[in-house]
ROMAR-721689 format. One record per residue (C-alpha): residue number from 0; x, y, z. Coordinates in steps of 0.5 Angstrom, whole numbers, plus 500, padded with zeros to 3 digits. Layout:
N
NUM,X,Y,Z;
...
//
This chain:
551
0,283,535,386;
1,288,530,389;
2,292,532,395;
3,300,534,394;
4,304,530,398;
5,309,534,402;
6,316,532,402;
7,322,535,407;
8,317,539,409;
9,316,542,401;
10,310,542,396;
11,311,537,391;
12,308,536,384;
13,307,529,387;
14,299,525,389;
15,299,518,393;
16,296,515,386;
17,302,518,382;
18,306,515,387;
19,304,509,387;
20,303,508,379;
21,311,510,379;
22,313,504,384;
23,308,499,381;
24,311,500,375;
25,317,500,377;
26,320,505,375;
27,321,508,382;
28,325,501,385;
29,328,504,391;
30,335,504,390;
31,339,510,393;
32,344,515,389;
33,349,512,394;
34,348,505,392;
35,351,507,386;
36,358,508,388;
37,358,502,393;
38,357,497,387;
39,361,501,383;
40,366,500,387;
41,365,492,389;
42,365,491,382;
43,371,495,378;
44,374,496,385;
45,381,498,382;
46,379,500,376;
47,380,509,375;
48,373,513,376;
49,376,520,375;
50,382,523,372;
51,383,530,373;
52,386,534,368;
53,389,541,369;
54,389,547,363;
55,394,549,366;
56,398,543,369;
57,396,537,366;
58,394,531,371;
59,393,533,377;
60,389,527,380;
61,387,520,379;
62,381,516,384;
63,380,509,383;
64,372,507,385;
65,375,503,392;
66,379,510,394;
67,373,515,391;
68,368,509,396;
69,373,510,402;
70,374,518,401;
71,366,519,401;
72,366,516,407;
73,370,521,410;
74,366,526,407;
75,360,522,410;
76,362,523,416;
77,365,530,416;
78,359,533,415;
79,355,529,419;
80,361,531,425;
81,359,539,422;
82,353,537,424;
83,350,536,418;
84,344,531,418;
85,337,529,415;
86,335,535,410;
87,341,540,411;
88,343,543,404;
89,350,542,403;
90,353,547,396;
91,359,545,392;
92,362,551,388;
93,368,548,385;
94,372,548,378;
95,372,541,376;
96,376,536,381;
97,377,530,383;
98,374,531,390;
99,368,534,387;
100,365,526,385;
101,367,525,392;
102,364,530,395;
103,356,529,393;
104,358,522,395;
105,359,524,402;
106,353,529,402;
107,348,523,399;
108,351,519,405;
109,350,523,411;
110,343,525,408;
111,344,532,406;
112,342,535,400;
113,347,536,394;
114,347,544,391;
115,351,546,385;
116,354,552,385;
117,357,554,378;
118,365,557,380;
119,363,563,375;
120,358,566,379;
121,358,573,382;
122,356,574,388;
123,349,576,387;
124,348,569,384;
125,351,565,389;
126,348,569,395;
127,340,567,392;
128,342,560,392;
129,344,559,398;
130,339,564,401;
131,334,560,397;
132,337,553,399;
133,339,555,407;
134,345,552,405;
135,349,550,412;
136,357,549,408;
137,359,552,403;
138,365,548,399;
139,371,553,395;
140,377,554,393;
141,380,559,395;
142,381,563,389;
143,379,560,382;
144,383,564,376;
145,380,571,377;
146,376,571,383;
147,377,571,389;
148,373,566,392;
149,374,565,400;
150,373,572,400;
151,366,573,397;
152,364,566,401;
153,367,569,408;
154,362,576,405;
155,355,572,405;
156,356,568,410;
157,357,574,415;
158,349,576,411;
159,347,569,412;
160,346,565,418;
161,344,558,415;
162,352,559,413;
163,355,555,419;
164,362,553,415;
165,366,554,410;
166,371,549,407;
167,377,550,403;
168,380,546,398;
169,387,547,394;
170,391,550,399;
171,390,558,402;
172,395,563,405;
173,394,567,411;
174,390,565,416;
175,382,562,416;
176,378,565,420;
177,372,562,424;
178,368,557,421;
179,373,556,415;
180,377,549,415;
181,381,547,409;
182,381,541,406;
183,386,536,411;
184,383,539,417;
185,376,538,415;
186,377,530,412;
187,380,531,420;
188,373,531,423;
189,371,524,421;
190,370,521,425;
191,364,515,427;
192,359,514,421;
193,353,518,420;
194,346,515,423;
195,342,517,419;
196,337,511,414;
197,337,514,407;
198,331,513,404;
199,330,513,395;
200,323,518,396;
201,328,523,400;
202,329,530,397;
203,337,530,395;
204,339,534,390;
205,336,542,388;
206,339,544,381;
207,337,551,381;
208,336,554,374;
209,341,559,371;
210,336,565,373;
211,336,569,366;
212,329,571,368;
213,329,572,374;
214,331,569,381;
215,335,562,380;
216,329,557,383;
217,330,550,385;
218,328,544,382;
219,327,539,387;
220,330,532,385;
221,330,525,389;
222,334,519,389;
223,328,516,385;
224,327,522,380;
225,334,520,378;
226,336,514,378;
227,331,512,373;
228,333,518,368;
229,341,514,369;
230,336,507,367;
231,333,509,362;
232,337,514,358;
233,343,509,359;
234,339,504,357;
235,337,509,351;
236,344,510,348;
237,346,503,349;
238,350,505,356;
239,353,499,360;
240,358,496,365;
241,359,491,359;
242,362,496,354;
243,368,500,356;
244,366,508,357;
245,370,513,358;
246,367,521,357;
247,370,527,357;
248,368,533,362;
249,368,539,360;
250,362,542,362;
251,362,545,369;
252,360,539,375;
253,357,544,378;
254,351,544,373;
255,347,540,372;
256,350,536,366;
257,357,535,368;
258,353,532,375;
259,348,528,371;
260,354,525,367;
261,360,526,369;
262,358,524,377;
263,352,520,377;
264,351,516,370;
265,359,515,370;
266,358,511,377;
267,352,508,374;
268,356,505,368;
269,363,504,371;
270,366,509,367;
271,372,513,367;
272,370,520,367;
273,376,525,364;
274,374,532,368;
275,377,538,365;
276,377,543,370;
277,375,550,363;
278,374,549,357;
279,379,548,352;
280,378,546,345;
281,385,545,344;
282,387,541,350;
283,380,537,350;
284,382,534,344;
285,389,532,346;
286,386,529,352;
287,380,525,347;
288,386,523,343;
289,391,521,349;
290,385,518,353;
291,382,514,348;
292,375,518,350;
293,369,514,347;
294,364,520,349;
295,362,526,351;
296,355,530,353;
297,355,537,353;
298,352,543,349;
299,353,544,341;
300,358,550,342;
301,363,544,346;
302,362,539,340;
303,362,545,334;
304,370,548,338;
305,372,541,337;
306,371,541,330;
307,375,547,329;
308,382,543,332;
309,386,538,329;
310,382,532,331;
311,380,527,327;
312,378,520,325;
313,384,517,325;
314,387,521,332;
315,381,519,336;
316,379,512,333;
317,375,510,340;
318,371,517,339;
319,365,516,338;
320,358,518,342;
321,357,526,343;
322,350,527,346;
323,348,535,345;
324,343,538,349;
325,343,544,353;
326,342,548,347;
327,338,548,339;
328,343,543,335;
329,344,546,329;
330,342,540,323;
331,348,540,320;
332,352,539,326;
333,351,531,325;
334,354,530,319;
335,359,534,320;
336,361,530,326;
337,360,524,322;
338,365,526,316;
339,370,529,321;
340,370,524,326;
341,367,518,326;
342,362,521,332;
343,355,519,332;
344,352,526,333;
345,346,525,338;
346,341,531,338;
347,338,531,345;
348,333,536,349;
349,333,536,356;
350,333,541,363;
351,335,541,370;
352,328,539,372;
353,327,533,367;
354,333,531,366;
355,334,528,358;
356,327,526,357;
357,328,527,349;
358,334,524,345;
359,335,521,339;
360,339,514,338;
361,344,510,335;
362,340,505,333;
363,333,510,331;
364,336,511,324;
365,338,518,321;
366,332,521,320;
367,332,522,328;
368,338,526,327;
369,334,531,323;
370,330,533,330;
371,331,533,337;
372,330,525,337;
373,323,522,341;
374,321,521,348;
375,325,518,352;
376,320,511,355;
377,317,513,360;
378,318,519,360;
379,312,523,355;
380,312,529,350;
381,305,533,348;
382,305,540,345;
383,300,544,346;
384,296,550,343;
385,296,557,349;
386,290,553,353;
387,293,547,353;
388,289,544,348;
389,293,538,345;
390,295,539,338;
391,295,535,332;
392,302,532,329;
393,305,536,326;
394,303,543,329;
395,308,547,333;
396,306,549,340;
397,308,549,346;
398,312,542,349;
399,310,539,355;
400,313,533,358;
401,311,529,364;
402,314,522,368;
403,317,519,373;
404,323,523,372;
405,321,530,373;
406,322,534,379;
407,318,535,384;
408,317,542,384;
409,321,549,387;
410,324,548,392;
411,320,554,397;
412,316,556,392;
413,310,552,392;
414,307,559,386;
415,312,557,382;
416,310,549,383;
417,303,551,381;
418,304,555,375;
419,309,550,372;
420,305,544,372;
421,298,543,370;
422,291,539,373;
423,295,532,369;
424,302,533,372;
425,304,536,365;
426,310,540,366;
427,311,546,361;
428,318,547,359;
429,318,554,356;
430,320,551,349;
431,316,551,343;
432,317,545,339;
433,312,540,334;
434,311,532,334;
435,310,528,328;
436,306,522,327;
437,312,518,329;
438,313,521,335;
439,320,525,332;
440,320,532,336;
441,323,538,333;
442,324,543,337;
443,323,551,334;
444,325,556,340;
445,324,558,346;
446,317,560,348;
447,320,567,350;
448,325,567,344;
449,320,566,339;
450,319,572,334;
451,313,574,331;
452,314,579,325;
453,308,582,323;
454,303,577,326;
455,308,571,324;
456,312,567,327;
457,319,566,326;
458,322,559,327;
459,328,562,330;
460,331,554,331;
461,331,553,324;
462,335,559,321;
463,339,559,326;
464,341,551,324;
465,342,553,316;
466,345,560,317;
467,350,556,322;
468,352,552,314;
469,354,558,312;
470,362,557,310;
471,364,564,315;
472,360,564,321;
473,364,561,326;
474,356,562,331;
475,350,564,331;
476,344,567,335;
477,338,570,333;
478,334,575,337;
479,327,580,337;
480,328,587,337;
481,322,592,336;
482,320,595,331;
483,313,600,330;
484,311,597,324;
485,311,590,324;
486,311,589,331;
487,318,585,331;
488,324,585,327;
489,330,579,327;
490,337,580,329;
491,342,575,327;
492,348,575,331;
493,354,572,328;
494,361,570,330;
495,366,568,324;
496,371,564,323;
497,379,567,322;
498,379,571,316;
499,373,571,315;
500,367,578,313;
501,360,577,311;
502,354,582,310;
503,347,581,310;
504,346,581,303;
505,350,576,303;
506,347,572,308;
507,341,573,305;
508,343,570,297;
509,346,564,303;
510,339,563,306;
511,335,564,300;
512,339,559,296;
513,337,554,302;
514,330,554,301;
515,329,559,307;
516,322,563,306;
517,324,571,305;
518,319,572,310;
519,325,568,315;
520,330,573,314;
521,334,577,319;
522,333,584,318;
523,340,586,321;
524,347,583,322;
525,352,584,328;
526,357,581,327;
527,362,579,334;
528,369,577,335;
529,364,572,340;
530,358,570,342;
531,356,571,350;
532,356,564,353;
533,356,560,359;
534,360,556,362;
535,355,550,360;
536,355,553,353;
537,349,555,353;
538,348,563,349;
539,346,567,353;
540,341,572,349;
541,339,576,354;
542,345,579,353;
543,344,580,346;
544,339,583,347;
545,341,588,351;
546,347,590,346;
547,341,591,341;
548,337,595,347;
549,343,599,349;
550,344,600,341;
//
């Protein structure tokens, strides 16, 4: 077996002839993260990078590419004034603002390391990654809606020795205690740049997972691992400097999404990203309208609660791209986007580790739009049997995709590195999918979420994707739950639309006059006035669970 190349003083997935089959092929060309913005900001200098909008207060703020270069700067060398240098983890938890875009700019700079904090997280959440990660600045507001923000930062750095700093922004009252800055007097700190000599093989961006299953872990990205995501999705979806883009940010900068696209792939392109600090249908289509936005990434849920507003071909004619990842996308979401709004609705399938490695395209046809699209070149996808023998076309079981794009491995976690990856560098996804002989992948659940009812598996994606037809149902989530006899049962969770009732036997008529297999059908129905989900938008069924655990 090849000897695993160490990184930043981390074991990664990496050997030298994987490393020099990425470089020779060019797909790991040397370009750094940072790159981005300082071309950017040569090229469309005065034109509008973001413009941030308030819920609440409407806009707020406004940067052009030459003031977002010269704010990281200053960011850049803050940080290094703080200390930060080489390797040093600096982690972000801020609601969608302006200043995010220049903050991992400036950490990219000083030769830090760049971790996203969702603004939602409880403290549990938020004391694993920065135990984790060893982060040396945490970023706040000082309070965000409900939470009280500085004072769970001012708690976990008592627990926390890495925790030298914490910075402020939006303003505060009272008086900050030792090792908190606020905004103004941190920027204050800049001073000379930092000497450091960022390379593209050095470690710059851990994307912790979302930890339903335990402990969050963090997935180790380089300047290369992403950039030639940005080259070959953009190049994929037909992105360029050349056509004008402007994308709507609704999911959280703090994920994965919301970095990859409304930061990084927003420079890459020289777009104007519309960040939206919570999610709002109401005000998100507004801003589609009033903005002209020509895109959107995010999960289906974000897509479907803008169907449900006023927005429409007419109102929203430069609409039209929304890639959707994150979560299952039902089928018939695609023709609805098309009907209602003149959007070219792409299903698309990605995590934090891969970033989207498997979409669908404008120019690939309609039928892609029944699947989850193809992998993206260079990336590969195989689906597997249990001892990871590959399957034939057609067959389901589980996805595995590799390529340059993927991560290097769990940050201090070398078992969890081992066990994601195969002897050919393989990455098991954790999602059950099938692969034509045209290379169109399907995705059937995840490996977790698959339900066997008496010895056969259900497809819970695709009963998922046709109940969502139903006229009624605003949501839906299937779910196990056991049962004595048969194993497992299914449980549909629904949320519907005002004014609206439904019974099982109803859904079951619905289902069955779709072609759905009797042996598909959910066995119970529980109807909510809505379905837990994360700030991304993703379901979170282990919450479902747990309603029908404690039933």
């Amino acid at each position: 077996m090849a000897t695993k190349i160490m990184i930043s003083a981390q074991q990664t997935r990496l050997d030298r002839e994987t490393v020099e089959e990425y470089r020779g092929n060019g797909w790991w060309a040397g370009a750094t993260l940072g790159g981005l913005l300082t071309d950017a900001a040569q090229r469309f200098g005065d034109r509008v990078a973001v413009r941030q909008y308030s819920v609440s207060d409407g806009l707020r703020a406004e940067v052009s590419y030459a003031e977002l270069k010269q704010r990281s700067d200053v960011v850049a060398s803050a940080l290094t004034s703080l200390g930060v240098g080489q390797g040093d983890v600096v982690a972000v938890m801020l609601p969608n603002w302006a200043e995010y875009a220049e903050l991992i700019f400036g950490i990219l700079d000083a030769g830090g390391i760049y971790t996203g904090v969702p603004i939602a997280y409880g403290p549990h959440e938020v004391a694993a990654i920065l135990r984790r990660s060893k982060a040396k600045v945490l970023v706040v507001p000082e309070r965000w809606r409900k939470n009280d923000t500085l004072r769970m930062a001012r708690t976990l750095r008592a627990e926390l020795p890495s925790l030298r700093t914490v910075v402020v922004l939006g303003g505060h009252e009272g008086t900050l205690e030792g090792g908190e800055l606020d905004w103004p007097d941190f920027r204050g700190l800049a001073g000379a740049e930092p000497d450091v000599t960022v390379s593209a093989n050095d470690l710059c961006y851990l994307g912790f997972t979302s930890g339903t299953s335990g402990e969050p872990k963090g997935a180790m990205h380089t300047h290369e691992t992403l950039m030639i995501g940005l080259t070959t999705e953009a190049r994929h979806l037909g992105l360029s400097a050349d056509k004008p883009f402007k994308q709507l940010v609704g999911s959280p900068v703090g994920h994965h999404t919301g970095f990859h696209w409304g930061v990084l792939m927003n420079a890459f392109v020289g777009g104007t990203a519309v960040y939206l600090d919570r999610w709002d249908p109401g005000f998100a289509a507004s801003l589609i309208e009033q903005e002209a936005v020509t895109g959107m990434f995010a999960a289906p849920t974000f897509f479907q609660d803008l169907l449900r507003t006023p927005l429409s071909k007419d109102s929203a004619p430069a609409f039209d791209l929304a890639v959707l990842a994150g979560a299952p996308v039902p089928r018939q979401l695609a023709q609805d986007g098309r009907d209602r709004l003149g959007v070219y609705v792409c299903p698309a399938w990605g995590m934090t580790e891969v970033g989207i490695c498997i979409s669908a395209a404008p120019d690939l046809g309609e039928r892609v739009q029944a699947t989850d699209g193809v992998a993206v070149p260079p990336s590969e996808a195989r689906v597997v049997d249990r001892e990871g023998r590959p399957l034939p076309s057609g067959e389901v079981g589980h996805l595995q995709v590799r390529g340059p794009h993927t991560f290097l491995g769990y940050y201090d976690r070398p078992d969890a590195t081992a066990e994601a990856f195969d002897a050919e560098g393989w990455f098991s996804t954790g999602d059950n999918a099938s692969i034509d002989d045209q290379g169109l992948v399907s995705l059937t659940g995840r490996t977790r979420d698959i339900i066997i009812r008496g010895g056969e598996n259900i497809p819970v994606t695709a009963v998922e994707s046709v109940v969502f037809t139903h006229p009624a149902v605003e949501h839906v989530a299937i779910v196990g739950y056991p049962d004595e006899r048969l194993g497992e049962r299914a449980c549909a969770f629904v949320s519907l639309h005002a004014g609206e009732t439904l019974t099982l036997p109803e859904i079951h008529e619905f289902l069955i006059g779709r072609g759905l297999s009797k042996h598909y059908l959910p066995e119970r129905l529980e109807i909510l006035d809505e379905l837990p989900i994360t700030l991304s938008g993703k379901i979170q069924k282990f919450k479902l669970r747990e309603l029908l655990a404690n039933a």
